[in-house]
N, C-alpha and C positions, 0 to 999 in steps of 0.2 A: 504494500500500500504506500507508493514511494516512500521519501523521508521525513519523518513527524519532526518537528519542533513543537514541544510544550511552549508557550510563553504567559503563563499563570501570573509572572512576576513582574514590580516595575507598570501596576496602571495606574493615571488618575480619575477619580472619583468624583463628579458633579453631580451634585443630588439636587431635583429639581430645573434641571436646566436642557429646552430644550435647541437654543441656540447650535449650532456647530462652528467652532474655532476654527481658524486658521494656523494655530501654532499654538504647542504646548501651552498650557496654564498656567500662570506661577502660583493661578489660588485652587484647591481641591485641597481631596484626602490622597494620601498613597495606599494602595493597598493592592492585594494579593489573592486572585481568586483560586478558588470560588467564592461569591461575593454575593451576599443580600443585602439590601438596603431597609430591610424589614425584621430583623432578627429577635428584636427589643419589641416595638413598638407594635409589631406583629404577634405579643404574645400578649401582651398587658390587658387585652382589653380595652371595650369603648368603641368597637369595629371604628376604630380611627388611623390606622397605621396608615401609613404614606402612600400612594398611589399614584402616579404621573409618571414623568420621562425624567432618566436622568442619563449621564454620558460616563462612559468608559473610554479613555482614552490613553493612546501606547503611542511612542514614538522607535521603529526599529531599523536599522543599516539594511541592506538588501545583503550586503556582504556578510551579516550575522545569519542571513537563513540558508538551509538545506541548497545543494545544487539541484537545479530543475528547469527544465523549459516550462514549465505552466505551476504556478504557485495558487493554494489555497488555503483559504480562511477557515475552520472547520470550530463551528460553536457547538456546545453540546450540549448546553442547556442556556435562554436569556429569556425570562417571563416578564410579560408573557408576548408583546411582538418587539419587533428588532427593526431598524435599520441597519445599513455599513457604510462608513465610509471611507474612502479611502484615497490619504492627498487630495484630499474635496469633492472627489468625485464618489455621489449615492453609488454603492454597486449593488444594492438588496435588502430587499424588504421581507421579512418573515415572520410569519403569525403562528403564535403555539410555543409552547412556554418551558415544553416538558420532552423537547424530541432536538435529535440531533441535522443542524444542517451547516451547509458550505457555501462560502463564496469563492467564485476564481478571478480571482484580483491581480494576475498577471499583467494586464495593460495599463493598470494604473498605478504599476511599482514605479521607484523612482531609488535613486541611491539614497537616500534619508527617503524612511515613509513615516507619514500622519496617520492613523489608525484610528476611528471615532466608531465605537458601537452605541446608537442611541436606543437602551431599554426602556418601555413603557409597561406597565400593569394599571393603569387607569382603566376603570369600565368603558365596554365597549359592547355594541351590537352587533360585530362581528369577528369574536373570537372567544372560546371555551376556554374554560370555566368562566361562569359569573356570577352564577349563585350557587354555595352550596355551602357546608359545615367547615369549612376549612380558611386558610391565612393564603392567597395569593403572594406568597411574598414577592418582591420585584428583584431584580439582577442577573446579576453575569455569571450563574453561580453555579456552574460543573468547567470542566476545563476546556482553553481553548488553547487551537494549535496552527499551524502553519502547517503543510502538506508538500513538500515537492515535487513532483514529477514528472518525468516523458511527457511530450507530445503525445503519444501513445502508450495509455495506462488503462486500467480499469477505470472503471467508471465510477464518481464521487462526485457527478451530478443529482442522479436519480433519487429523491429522496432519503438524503441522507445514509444509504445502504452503502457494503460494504465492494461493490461490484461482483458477486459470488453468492450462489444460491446453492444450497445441497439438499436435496432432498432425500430422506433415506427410505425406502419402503422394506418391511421386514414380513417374508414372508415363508411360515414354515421354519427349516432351518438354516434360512440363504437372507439375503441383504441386496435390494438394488439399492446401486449408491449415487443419484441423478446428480449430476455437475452442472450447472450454468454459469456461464460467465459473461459481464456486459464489459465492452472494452471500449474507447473509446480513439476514434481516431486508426482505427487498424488498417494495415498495410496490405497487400498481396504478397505473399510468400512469408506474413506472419505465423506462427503457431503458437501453440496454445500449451506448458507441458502442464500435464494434472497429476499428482501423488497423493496418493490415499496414506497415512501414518499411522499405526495402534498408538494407545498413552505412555508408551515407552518410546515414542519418537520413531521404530522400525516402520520401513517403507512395507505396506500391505500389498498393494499395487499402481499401477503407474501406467501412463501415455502420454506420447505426444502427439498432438493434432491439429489438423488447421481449420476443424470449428473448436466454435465457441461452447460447446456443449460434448458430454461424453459419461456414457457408463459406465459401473464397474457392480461385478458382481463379489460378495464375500459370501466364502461358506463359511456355516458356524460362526456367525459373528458375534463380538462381545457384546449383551445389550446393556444400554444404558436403564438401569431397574432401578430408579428412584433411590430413597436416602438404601436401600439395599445394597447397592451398587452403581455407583452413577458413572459408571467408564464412559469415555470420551474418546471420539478419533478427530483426525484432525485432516480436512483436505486445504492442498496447499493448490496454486495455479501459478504460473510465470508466462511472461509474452517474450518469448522469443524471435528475433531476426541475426539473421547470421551468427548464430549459437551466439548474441550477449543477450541477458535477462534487462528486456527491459522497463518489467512492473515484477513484481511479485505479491498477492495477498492471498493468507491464511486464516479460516475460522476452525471453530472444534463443531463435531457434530455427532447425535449419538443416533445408534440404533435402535428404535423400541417401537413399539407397536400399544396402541390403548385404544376402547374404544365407553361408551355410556351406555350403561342398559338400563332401563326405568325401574327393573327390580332388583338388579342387583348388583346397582351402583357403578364405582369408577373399577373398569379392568386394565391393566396393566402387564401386558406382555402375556395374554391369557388365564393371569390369577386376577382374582377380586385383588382389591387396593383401594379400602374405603378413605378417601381423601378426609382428612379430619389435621385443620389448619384454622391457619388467622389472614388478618387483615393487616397489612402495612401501609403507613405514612411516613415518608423519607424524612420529615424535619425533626428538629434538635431544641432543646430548652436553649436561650444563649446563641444557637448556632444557625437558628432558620433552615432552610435546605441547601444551605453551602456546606453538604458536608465533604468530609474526607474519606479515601478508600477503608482509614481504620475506624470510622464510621459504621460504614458500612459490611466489616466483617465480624463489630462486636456485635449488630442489627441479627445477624446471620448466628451466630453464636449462639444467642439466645433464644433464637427462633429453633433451632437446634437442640435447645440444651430441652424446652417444652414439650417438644418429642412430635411437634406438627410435623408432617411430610406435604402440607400444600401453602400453595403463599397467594393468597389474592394482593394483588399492586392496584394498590387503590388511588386515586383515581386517574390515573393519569401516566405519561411512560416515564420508568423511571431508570436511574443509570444503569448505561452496559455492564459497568461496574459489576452493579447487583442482581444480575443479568446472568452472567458467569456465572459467578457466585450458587446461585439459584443452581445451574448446571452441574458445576462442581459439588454440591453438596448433595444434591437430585431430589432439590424441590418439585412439585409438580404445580405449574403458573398458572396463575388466570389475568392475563393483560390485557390494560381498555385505556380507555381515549377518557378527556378529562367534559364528553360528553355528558352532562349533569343537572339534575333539579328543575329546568325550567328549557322547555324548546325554544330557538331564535331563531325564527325562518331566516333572518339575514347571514345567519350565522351557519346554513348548510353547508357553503362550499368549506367551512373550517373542519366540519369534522370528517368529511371527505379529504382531505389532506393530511389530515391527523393521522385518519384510521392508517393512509397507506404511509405514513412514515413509519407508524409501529409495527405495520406487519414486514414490510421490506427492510427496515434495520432489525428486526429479531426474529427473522424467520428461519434461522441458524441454530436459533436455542431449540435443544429436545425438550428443556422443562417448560416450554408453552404448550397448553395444550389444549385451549381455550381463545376466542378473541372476543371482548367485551366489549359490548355497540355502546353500552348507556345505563347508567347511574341512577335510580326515581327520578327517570327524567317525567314521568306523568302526576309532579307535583301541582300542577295545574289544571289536573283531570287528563283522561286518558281518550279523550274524544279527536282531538286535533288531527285534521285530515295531513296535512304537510310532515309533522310530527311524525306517522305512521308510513307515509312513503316515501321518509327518507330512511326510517329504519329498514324498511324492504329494499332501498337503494345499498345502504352498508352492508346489507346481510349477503345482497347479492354479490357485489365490488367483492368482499372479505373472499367468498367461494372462489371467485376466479381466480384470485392473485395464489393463495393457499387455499387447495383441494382437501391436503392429509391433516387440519383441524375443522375444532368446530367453532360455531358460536355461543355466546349466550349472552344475558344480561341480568340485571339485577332489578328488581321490581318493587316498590315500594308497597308496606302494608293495604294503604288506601286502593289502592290499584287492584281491582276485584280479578280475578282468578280465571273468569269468562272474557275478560276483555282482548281486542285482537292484537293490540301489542305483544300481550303475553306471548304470543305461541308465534311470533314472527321467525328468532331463533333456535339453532338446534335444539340446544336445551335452554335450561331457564333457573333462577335463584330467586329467591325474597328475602329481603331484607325485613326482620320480623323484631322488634322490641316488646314483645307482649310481659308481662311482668318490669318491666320500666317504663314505658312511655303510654301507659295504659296496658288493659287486663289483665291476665296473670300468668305466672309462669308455667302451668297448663297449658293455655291456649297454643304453646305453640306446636306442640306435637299433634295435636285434634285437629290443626289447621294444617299441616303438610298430610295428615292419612285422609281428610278430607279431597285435598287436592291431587293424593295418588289414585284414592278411588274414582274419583270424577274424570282423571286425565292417566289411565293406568299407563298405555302410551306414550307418554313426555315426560320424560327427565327432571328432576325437579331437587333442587340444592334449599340452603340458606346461605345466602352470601354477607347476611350481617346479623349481628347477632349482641347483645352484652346489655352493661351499664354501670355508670358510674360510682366509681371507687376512690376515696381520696381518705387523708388522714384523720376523720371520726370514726368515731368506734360507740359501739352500742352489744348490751346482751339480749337483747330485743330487737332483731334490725327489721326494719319495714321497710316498703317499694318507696323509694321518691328520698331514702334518707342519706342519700351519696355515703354510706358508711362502708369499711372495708368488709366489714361480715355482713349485710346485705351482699355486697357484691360476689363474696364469696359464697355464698348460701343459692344466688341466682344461676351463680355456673354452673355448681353441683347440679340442681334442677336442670340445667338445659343437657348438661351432658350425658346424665342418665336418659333425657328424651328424646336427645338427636341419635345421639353415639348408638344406641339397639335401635336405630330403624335402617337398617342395611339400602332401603331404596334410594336415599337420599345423597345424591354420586358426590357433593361436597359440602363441607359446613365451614364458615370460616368467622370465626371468632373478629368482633369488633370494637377494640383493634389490640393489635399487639404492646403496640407503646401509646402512651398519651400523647397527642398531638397540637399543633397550635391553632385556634379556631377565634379570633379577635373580637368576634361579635358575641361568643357566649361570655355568660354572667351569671353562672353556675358551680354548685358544689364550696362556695365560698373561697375559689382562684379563677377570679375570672380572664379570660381570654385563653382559655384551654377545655378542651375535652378531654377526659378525664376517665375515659374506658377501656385503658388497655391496661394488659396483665400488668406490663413495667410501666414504672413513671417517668416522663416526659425526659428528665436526664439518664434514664439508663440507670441509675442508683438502688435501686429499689423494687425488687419483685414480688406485688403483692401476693396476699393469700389465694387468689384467683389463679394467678399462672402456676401453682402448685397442684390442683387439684388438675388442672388438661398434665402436668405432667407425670401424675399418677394413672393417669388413662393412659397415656401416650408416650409413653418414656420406660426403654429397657435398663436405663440406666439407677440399678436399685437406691433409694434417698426414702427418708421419711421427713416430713413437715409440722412440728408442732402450730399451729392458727393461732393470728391474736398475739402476735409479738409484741405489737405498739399498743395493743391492748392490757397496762399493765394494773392502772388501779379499779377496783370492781365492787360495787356494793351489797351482791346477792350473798346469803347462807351458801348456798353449793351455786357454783357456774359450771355453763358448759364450757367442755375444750373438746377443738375438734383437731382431729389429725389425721393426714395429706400421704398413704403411701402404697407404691406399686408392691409391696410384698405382701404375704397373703395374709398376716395377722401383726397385730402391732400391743407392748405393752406399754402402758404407763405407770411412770413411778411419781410421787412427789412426799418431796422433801425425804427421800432416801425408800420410802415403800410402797410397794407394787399395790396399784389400784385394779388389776387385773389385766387377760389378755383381753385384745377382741379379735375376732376374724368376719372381714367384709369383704365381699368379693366385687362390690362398687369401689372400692378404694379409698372411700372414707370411713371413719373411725368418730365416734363421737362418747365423750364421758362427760357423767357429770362427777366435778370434782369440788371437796369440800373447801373453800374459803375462808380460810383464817388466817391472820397475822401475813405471814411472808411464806411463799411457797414456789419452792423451785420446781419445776416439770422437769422429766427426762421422758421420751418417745425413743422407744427400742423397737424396731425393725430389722429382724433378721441381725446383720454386721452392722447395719446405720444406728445415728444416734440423732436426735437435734434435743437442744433445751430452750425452755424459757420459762419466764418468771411473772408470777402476777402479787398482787397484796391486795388484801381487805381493809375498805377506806370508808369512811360511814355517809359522805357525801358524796356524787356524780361528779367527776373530774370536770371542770366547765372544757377543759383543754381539746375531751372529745366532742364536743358539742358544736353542730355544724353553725357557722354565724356569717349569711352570707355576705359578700362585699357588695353595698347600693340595693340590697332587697329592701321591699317597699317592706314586707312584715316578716321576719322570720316566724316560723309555726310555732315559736316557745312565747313568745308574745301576744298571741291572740286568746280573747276569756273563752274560757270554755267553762259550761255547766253541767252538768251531772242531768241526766236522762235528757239532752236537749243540743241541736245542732250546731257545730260552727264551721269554719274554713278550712276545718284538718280534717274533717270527715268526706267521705267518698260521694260522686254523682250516683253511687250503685247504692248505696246507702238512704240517701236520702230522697232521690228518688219511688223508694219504697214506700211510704206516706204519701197519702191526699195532697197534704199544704208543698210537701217537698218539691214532687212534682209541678205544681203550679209556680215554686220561688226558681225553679228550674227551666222550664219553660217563659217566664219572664226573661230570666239571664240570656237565653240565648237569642231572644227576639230583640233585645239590645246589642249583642254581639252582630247578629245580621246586618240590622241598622250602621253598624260601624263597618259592615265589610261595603254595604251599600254606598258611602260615601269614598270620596277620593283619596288619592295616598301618591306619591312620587315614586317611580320606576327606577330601579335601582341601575338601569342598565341606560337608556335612552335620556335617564334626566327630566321628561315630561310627567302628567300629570292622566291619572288613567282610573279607571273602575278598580278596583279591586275584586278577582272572583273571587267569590264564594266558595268556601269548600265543599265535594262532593260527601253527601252524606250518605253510608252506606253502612249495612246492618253490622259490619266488621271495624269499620270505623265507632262506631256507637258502643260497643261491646267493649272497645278497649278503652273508651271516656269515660265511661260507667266507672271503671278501677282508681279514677285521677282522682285527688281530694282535690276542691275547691281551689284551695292556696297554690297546689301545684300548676294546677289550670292557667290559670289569671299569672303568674309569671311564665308559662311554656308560650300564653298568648301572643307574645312578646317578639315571637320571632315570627309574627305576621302582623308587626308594627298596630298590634291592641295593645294597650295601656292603661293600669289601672292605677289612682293614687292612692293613698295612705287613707285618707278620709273616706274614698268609696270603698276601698277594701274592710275597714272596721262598721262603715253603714251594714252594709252585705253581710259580715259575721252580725252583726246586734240581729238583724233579720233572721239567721240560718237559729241565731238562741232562741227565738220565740216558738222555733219550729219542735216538739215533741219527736221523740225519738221511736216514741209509739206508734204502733201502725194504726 
């Protein structure tokens, strides 16, 4: 792939500026990418972080770069569009935030060059992502390079790809190994040489020829079988004229064969292989998404150490980097376009450009095995004609480019289960919160056996799944109390309900790590979500990521729960403990409380509570300890206190047999008056969607729809207390104050608790 220069080093930084200079600047920042301009400000909260244009800018010798007749610009990530310029002259403009592309800047080299990359992430109507749970951050922030090459080279036009395509088809016990090669500029009496290598570097087999394209067959080939075994081979191509090479580029590619069956899940090489993974977000507390490759291999570590074998990359492409990575370690992927939350007819030709830059830069990887059209994009209901035929458009585009994957997407709760997006892709996912964002943690298992029996023929996943966990702690944990034993108690529930239904070809936990999301104002840190097994620095693995790795993990450990959980007010508390061996004892304070044997992998005691008490958890050879103590008052320490909440729930009067704002819509509901203080509230809510609101995207001034109301939707409102309600409203710009939030409870008190 001719000769790379990194040049990561030596830019300057104008933030806010979308002017272009003439000559370096005396005034910026120096800095070093990968680079956000959002890292802070993007995490705090206030959905205020920075947004606009700002300039990157290098000054470098022609004599400092690679030898080459034709020189390239080669960005690998600037969110989310780009111009280049270069010595004054615009050379390109790119839209998409999260994919790799080039410029060929050869005629406008000069012995001293000016270098000006101008990033934008201001909202826009035509380019993805706009709306959705996440930080846009802005910058220059994966690495960029300089490229040298031939006249005559592979080609590092086409979509940011790598000029080489391999397809392996595995069939029986033989391997067609398809070659493509796009070359650019080719001669008459060029060839082409092709070598096949095992993961020991040995030549498998080999030709020379004068297409561009060539088979090979391997008997017995190694296959690439997931975290089992993820061997790799690697085909190599060079352009030769007159026996000198004058390009050469190398990818790794594996052999393996998978396909989905609606009953019995994800197959792999002709065994079952029930995908049972999470969800990843590339950003960093501190770091934004400028991260680094040792970033990116603790990401992987960890994702490792939880015992998941699948990785959804959410939402958007992310680096080759972790791409490898994925290969190398034999993830099984599900990669998508940062298609999301809300349809932008202006915005079609974007995801049409998206989709093929991610399928043409990673159509090499064997851990994809999936291509992801779309994110709850029918948050706006699922009727939109444009909407629907351009997903028919992706699905088709996807098929042609890559035959030997499939599709799918991810469908939001609201999104009823007959509707015809559903079924546009090969298979399909739902992203389900039932037990946090209304219903209960039941519902979500009766809502996938519902949808296999209705739909026994289509394939059918969860692609998101969790909730929020931060540092409160409760012996009592309830849905809505962001405590770490709620969230620990919710996994347990979902994993016993996903993990034994074998139809279901993948689940993926959301999310792995905590991520930055600016506009929330939850859990009491706001400007973060706050759902994934680790916290946002990688520091800290909750109680949640221990319980998937007692399901998922050969790796023998035991987990005492409730670490940070250490002062407690109860006579006897529960302790729960976390382990893949088949019986676990517990000691405290030096003596045996008994064995237990669970074959769920959780263990639960209740243990008496006095003074200071050490644990010890014996598993097989493991050991873990921790320590609680008996304190006669509730730690205030654990007690959730949000930052800017209109009313925390410990503040509101509550009466003894009589309603307030911490009580449930399922609850209250159940009474005469209820229903009717019920039906008021939401004929006010209407009223407020009925009136106008500003377009987060256009700027203008527009209706707001109405949410679609449907029996599924209602089932899981019913589960919301009041209080939780009236702040979740919040992210469809409803707002309640202090004074009508306490009218409203004085109200929900008069109401009897009686039927």
């Amino acid at each position: 792939m001719g000769n790379v220069l990194n040049i990561n080093e030596n830019w300057i930084f104008l933030k806010g500026i979308s002017e272009i200079p003439n000559a370096m600047p005396d005034n910026g920042e120096k800095v070093t990418l990968p680079h956000t301009w959002n890292a802070i400000d993007g995490q705090d909260g206030g959905n205020d972080y920075f947004r606009g244009k700002c300039l990157y800018i290098k000054s470098i010798l022609k004599s400092e770069m690679p030898k080459g007749e034709q020189y390239y610009l080669e960005i690998n990530g600037a969110n989310s569009s780009a111009d280049v310029y270069v010595n004054g002259n615009k050379l390109a403009h790119h839209d998409g935030g999260y994919s790799t592309w080039r410029v060929n800047m050869t005629k406008a080299l000069e012995g001293e060059n000016f270098i000006v990359v101008m990033v934008d992430n201001e909202a826009t109507d035509k380019v993805y992502p706009q709306t959705a749970d996440f930080t846009f951050y802005g910058g220059l922030y994966r690495d960029v390079n300089i490229i040298a090459v031939n006249d005559t080279h592979f080609d590092l036009d086409y979509y940011g790809g790598r000029g080489i395509q391999v397809t392996p088809i595995v069939n029986g016990g033989n391997a067609k190994i398809s070659v493509k090669t796009y070359v650019s500029n080719i001669q008459s009496g060029d060839n082409i040489e092709y070598i096949l290598r095992d993961a020991e570097g040995k030549v498998v087999t080999e030709t020379v020829s004068a297409k561009t394209e060539a088979e090979f067959a391997i008997t017995n080939p190694h296959l690439w079988d997931g975290r089992r075994d993820p061997y790799l081979y690697t085909a190599e191509a060079s352009i030769i004229r007159n026996g000198e090479k004058l390009d050469t580029v190398s990818v790794r590619f594996g052999c393996r064969s998978f396909e989905i069956d609606p009953e019995r899940g994800f197959i792999l090489n002709g065994r079952e292989y029930p995908l049972r993974g999470v969800s990843r977000h590339q950003d960093r507390l501190g770091i934004g998404n400028a991260l680094l490759p040792e970033h990116h291999e603790e990401d992987m570590d960890l994702i490792c150490e939880v015992g998941a074998n699948t990785i959804r990359l959410a939402h958007y492409q992310h680096d080759q980097y972790f791409y490898d990575l994925c290969d190398e370690r034999g993830m099984v992927v599900w990669a998508e376009i940062p298609y999301i939350s809300q349809h932008i007819s202006s915005a079609n030709d974007n995801t049409i450009s998206q989709m093929k830059e991610l399928v043409v830069q990673n159509y090499n990887h064997p851990s994809i095995v999936v291509w992801g059209l779309s994110n709850e994009i029918t948050m706006d209901g699922a009727k939109d004609e444009d909407m629907l035929k351009n997903h028919h458009f992706l699905n088709d585009m996807v098929h042609k480019m890559d035959s030997t994957r499939l599709t799918t997407m991810a469908c939001i709760t609201m999104c009823d289960m007959d509707e015809d997006i559903v079924h546009v892709s090969d298979v399909v996912s739902y992203n389900h919160y039932f037990g946090w964002y209304g219903g209960s943690t039941e519902d979500n298992g009766v809502w996938f056996d519902k949808f296999h029996k209705k739909y026994p023929n289509r394939a059918i996943g969860c692609s998101e799944y969790g909730c929020e966990g931060l540092n409160w702690h409760t012996s009592n944990p309830r849905q809505g109390d962001y405590t770490e034993e709620y969230q620990a108690y919710y996994h347990e529930e979902l994993i016993k309900q996903l993990f034994t239904r074998p139809y279901l070809w993948a689940t993926h936990v959301w999310n792995m790590f905590d991520f930055g999301a600016d506009a929330r104002a939850e859990g009491g840190e706001n400007g973060q979500n706050h759902k994934g097994l680790v916290t946002f620095d990688r520091k800290y693995k909750k109680d949640s990521f221990y319980a998937y790795k007692a399901w998922l993990s050969d790796e023998p450990f035991v987990h005492i729960c409730g670490k940070r959980y250490v002062d407690r007010v109860e006579d006897v508390t529960k302790v729960t403990v976390y382990s893949n061996q088949p019986e676990v004892e517990l000691f405290i304070n030096g003596e045996s409380l008994g064995i237990k044997k669970e074959e769920n992998h959780f263990f639960y005691f209740d243990v008496p509570n006095s003074g200071d008490t050490n644990l010890l958890a014996v598993a097989g050879q493991c050991k873990d300890e921790a320590y609680i103590r008996k304190v006669k008052e509730v730690n205030q320490d654990y007690i959730l206190r949000e930052q800017g909440a209109v009313l925390n729930w410990f503040d509101i009067t509550e009466i003894e047999g009589r309603f307030s704002l911490n009580d449930t819509f399922g609850d209250i509901t159940k009474t005469f008056r209820g229903k009717l203080w019920f039906l008021g509230l939401f004929v006010n809510i209407l009223k407020k969607f009925s009136g106008k609101k500003k377009n987060s995207v256009s700027g203008e001034k527009k209706k707001s729809k109405r949410p679609e109301i449907n029996s599924g939707l209602m089932k899981m409102l019913m589960s919301f207390t009041v209080l939780r309600f009236t702040s979740m409203v919040g992210m469809v710009d409803i707002s309640y104050t202090k004074e009508e939030l306490l009218k409203m409870n004085r109200k929900l008190n008069k109401i009897s608790k009686k039927r």
